[in-house]
C-alpha positions in Angstrom: 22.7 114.1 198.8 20.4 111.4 196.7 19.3 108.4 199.0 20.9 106.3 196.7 24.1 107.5 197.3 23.6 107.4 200.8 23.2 103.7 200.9 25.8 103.3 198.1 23.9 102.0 195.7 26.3 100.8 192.8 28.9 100.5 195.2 27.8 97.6 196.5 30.1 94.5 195.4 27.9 91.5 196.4 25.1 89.6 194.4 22.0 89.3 195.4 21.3 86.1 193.4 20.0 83.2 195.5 17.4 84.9 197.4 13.9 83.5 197.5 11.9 86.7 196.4 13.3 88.7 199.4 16.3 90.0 200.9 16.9 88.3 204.6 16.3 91.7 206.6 14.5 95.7 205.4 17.9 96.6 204.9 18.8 94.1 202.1 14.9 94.5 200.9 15.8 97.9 200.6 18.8 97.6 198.8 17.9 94.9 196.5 14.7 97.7 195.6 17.5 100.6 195.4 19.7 98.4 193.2 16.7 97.2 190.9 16.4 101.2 190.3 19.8 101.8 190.1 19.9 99.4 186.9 16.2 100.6 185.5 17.2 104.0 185.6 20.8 104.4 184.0 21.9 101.0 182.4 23.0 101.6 179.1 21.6 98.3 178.2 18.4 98.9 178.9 18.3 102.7 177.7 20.3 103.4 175.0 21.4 100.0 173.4 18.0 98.2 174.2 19.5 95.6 173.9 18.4 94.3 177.4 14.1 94.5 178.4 13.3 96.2 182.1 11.8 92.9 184.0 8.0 93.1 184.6 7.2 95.3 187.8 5.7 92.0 189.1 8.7 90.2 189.6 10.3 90.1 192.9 13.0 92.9 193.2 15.8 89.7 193.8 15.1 87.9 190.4 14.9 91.1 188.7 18.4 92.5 190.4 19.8 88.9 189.6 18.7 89.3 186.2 20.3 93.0 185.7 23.6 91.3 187.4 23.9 88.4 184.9 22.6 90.3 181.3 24.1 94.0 181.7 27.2 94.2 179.9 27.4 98.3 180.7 29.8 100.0 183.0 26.5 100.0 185.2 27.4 96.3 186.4 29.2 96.3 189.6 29.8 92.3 189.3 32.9 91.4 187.6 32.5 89.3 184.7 
């Protein structure tokens, strides 16, 4: 089974936005770095419409996953709009 199944990556129902750079424990650092991926790897937005830029790899995984949550417009966002 893929590790981001495991953790349930894209079935997570919760924003991330508000951290300060971090997630509060190596679980949520985890996840926020799963759910960056998650986005990077199969978000319409960013792949086929381009239409949306990947963030710099120097930005801290909880801007960039706050980012993803408030621009994607593909079935790939889990946050209700």
């Amino acid at each position: 089974m893929d590790s981001k199944k495991k953790l349930g990556v894209g079935i997570f129902h919760g924003s991330f936005s508000g951290n300060s750079g971090k997630g509060k424990t190596p679980i949520a650092d985890e996840r926020l770095k799963l759910n960056r991926a998650y986005f990077e790897e199969g978000c319409a937005c960013i792949n086929t419409a381009k239409n949306l830029q990947l963030c710099p790899t120097n930005m801290p995984d909880s801007e960039a996953v706050a980012f993803y949550e408030q621009h994607c417009k593909c079935s790939r966002n889990y946050i209700q709009s």
